[in-house]
N, C-alpha and C positions, 0 to 999 in steps of 0.2 A: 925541421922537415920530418924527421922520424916521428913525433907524436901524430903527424896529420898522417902521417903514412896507418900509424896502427889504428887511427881512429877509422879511414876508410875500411882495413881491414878487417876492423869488428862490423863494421856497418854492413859488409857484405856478409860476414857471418850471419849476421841476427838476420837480415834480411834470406838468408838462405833457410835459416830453422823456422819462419813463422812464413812460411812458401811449404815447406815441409808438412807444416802443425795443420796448414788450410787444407793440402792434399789430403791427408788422411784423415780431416775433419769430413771433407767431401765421402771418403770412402764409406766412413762410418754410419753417414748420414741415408745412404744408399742402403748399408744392410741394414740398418734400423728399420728404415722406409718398407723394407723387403718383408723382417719379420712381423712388424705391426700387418703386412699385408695377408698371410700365412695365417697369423694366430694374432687375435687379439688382446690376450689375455694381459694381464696387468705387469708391469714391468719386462713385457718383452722388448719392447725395442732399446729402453736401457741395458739390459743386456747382452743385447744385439751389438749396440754400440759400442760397449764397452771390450766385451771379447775380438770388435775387430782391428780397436786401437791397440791394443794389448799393452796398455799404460798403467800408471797410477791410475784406478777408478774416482780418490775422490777429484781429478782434474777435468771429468767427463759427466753431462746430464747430457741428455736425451728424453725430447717431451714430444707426445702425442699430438700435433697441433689440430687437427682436423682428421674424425673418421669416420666415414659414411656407411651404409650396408653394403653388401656383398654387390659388387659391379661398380661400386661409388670407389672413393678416392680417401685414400689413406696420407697424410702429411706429418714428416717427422721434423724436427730442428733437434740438431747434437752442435752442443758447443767443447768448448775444448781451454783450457788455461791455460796460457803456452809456458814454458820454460825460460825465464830468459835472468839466468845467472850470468852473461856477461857483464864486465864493469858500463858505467852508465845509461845502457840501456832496459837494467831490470826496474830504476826507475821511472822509466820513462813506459815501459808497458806494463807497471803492476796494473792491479785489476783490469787489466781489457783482456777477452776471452776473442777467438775465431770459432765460426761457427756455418753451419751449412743446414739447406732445408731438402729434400729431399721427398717426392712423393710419386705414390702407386696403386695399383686399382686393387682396391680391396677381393680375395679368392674365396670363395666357398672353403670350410674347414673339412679337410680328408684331399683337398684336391692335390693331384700331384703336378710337379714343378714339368 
């Protein structure tokens, strides 16, 4: 009874950290989205992303998927590589990432927020 007991209890754990990872995958996703809208310039929304995770960077891309002229639409996707050092579940999600897509209307450069 006790192993099925700890195995439920890891399942809610990891299930709670990769609820977590998607949360702040969303957040990330949003300010990326936001900078790319602001300033186009080349690797902002990666660092957009990356300073709102405030994680390990190599576990974080963030890509430009789609970005139009000023009053067009700007589209970000930030994935994320989740953590998952618990026992049997780090095999079970190595290489799969959470990720979110995020998008917003591209602003003239100088414009204020």
């Amino acid at each position: 009874m006790l192993p099925v007991a700890l195995l439920v209890v890891l399942s809610v754990v990891q299930v709670g950290l990769l609820w977590r990872d998607q949360l702040l995958v969303v957040h990330a996703a949003r300010e990326a989205a936001r900078a790319a809208a602001v300033d186009g310039g080349a690797g902002v929304a990666q660092r957009a992303a990356r300073e709102a995770l405030d994680i390990d960077p190599g576990r974080v891309t963030a890509t430009v998927v789609r970005r139009e002229g000023v009053g067009g639409l700007v589209t970000v996707e930030v994935s994320l590589s989740p953590l998952t050092s618990l026992p049997l579940f780090g095999a079970l999600l190595s290489g799969r990432s959470v990720s979110a897509r995020a998008t917003m209307l591209v602003e003239a450069s100088g414009a204020s927020p």
